[in-house]
C-alpha positions as CSV (number, residue, x, y, z in Angstrom):
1,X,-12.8,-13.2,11.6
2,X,-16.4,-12.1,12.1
3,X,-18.7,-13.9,9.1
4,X,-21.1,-11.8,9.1
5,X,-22.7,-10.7,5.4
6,X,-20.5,-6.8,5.7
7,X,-17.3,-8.6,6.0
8,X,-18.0,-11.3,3.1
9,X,-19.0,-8.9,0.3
10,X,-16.9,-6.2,-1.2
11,X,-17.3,-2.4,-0.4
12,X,-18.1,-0.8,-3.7
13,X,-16.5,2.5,-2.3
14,X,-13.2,0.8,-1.5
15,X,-13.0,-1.3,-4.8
16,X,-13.9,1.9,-6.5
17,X,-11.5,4.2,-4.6
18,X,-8.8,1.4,-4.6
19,X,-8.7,1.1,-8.4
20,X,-8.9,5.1,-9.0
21,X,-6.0,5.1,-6.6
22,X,-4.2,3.8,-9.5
23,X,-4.4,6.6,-11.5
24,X,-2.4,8.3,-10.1
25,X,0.9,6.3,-10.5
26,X,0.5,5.8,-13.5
27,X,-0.5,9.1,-14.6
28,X,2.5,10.7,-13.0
29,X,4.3,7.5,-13.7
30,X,4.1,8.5,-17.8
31,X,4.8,12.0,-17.7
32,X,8.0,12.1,-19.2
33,X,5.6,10.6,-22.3
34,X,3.2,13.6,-21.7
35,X,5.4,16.5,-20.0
36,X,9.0,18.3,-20.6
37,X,11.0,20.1,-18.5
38,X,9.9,21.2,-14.9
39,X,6.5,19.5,-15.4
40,X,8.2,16.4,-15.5
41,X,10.2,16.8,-12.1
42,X,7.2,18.0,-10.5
43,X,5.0,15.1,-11.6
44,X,7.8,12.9,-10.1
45,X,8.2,14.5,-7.1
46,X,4.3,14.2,-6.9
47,X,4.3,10.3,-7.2
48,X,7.0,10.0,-5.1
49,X,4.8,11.8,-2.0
50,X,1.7,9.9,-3.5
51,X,3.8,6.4,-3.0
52,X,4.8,7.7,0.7
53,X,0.8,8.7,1.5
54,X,-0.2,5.3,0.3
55,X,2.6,3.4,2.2
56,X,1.2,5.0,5.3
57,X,-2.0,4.5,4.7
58,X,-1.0,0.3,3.6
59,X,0.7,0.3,7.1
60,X,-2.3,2.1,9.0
61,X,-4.6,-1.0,8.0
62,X,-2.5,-3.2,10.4
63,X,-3.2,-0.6,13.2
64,X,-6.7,-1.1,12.7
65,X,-6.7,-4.8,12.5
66,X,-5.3,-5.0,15.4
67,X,-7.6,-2.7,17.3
68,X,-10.7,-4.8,15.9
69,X,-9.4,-8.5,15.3
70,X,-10.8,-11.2,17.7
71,X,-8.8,-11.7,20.6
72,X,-9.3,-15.7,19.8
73,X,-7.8,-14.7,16.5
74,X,-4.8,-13.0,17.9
75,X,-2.8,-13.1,20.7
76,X,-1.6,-10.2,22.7
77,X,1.7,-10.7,21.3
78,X,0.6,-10.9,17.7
79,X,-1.4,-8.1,18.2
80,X,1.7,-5.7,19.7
81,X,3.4,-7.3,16.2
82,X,0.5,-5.9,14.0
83,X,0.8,-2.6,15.9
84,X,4.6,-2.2,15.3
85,X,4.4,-3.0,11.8
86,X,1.6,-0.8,11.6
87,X,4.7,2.2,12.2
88,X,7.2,0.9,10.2
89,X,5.5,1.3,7.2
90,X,5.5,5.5,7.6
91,X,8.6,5.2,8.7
92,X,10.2,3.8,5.9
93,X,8.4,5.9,3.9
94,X,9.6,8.8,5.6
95,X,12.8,7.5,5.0
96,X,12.6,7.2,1.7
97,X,11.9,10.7,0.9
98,X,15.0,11.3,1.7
99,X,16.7,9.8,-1.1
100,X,17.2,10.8,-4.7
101,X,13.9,10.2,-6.8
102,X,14.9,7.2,-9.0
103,X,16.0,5.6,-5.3
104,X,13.2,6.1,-3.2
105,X,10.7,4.9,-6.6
106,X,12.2,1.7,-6.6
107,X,12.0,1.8,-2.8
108,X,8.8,2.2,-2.6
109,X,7.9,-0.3,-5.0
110,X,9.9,-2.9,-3.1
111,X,8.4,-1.8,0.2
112,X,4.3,-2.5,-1.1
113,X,5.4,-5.8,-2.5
114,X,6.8,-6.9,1.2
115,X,3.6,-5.0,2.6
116,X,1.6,-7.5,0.2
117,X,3.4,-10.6,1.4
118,X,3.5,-9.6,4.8
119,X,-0.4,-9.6,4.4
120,X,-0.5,-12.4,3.3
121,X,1.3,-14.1,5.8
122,X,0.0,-12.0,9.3
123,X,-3.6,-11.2,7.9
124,X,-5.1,-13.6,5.1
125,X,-3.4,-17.1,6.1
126,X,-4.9,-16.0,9.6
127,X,-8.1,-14.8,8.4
128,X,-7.6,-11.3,9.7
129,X,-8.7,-10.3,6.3
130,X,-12.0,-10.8,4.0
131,X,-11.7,-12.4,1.1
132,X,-12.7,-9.2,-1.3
133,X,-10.3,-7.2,0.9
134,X,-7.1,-9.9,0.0
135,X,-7.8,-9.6,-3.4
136,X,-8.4,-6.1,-3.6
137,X,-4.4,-5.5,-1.7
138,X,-3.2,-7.7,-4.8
139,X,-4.7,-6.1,-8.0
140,X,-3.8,-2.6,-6.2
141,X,0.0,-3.7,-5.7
142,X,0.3,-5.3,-9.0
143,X,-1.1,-2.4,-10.6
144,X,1.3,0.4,-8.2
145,X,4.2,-1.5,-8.1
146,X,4.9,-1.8,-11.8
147,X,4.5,2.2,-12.2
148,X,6.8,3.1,-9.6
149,X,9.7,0.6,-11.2
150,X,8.7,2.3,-14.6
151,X,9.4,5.4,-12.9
152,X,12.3,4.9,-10.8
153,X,14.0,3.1,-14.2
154,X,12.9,4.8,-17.2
C-alpha cells in the first residue's frame, strides 16, 4: 500500500458518514418499540433494503481495491479474486430479498460479519487497507450486525 500522508489519516467524511450509517439500523431496528401496526412492517421492510444497499456497497470496495492496489501487492490472480468477491456480495444480497424478513435479517447480519473477516484476511493482513479504514469496517459491523440479529429475532 501507498504510505503517503491521505492514506494514513482518517477521512473525516467517511468516519462521519460511516457512523451516521448506523442510524439507520438501529432506528428501524427498534421500531416495534416506537411503531404499531403497518409502520412497523414498513420500517422492517426498509432495513431490510438498507442492509442489501449496504452489502453492495461493502462488496463494491473490493472492486475498487482491486482497480487501485499495487500490482507488487497483488497478483493478477488475487486481483480477479478481489473482483469476483466484489459480485457476490450484491448477489447474495439480492438473494436475500427474497426471503421472508426475519430470514434475510439474520442473513444479512451473517453475510457483513464474513465480509469483515474476509477483509481482514484478503485486505488488512495484506495491507490493501489503511489502518483508519480496518478499524472503521469493524466499529461499523459491530455496530450493524447486532441491529439486524435484534431485528431478525425480536
Amino acid at each position: 500500500m501507498n504510505t503517503n500522508e491521505s492514506q494514513l489519516s482518517a477521512n473525516p467524511v467517511a468516519v462521519i458518514g460511516g457512523l451516521l450509517g448506523l442510524l439507520p439500523f438501529w432506528g428501524l431496528a427498534f421500531a416495534e418499540l416506537w411503531a404499531t401496526g403497518d409502520w412497523v412492517v414498513s420500517a422492517l421492510a426498509h432495513l431490510v433494503n438498507y442492509a442489501a444497499l449496504i452489502l453492495a456497497f461493502v462488496g463494491a470496495i473490493w472492486w475498487g481495491i482491486a482497480l487501485n492496489a499495487p500490482q507488487g501487492l497483488v497478483g493478477l490472480a488475487s486481483r480477479g479474486f478481489l473482483f469476483g468477491w466484489s459480485l457476490l456480495p450484491c448477489l447474495l444480497a439480492w438473494f436475500l430479498l427474497t426471503l421472508d424478513r426475519q430470514m434475510a435479517l439474520i442473513g444479512f447480519a451473517a453475510l457483513l460479519v464474513l465480509q469483515l473477516l474476509l477483509d481482514f484476511i484478503f485486505l488488512w493482513r495484506v495491507q490493501l487497507i489503511a489502518r483508519w479504514f480496518w478499524q472503521l469496517r469493524v466499529v461499523l459491523t459491530v455496530g450493524a450486525a447486532p441491529a439486524l440479529l435484534f431485528a431478525g429475532v425480536f
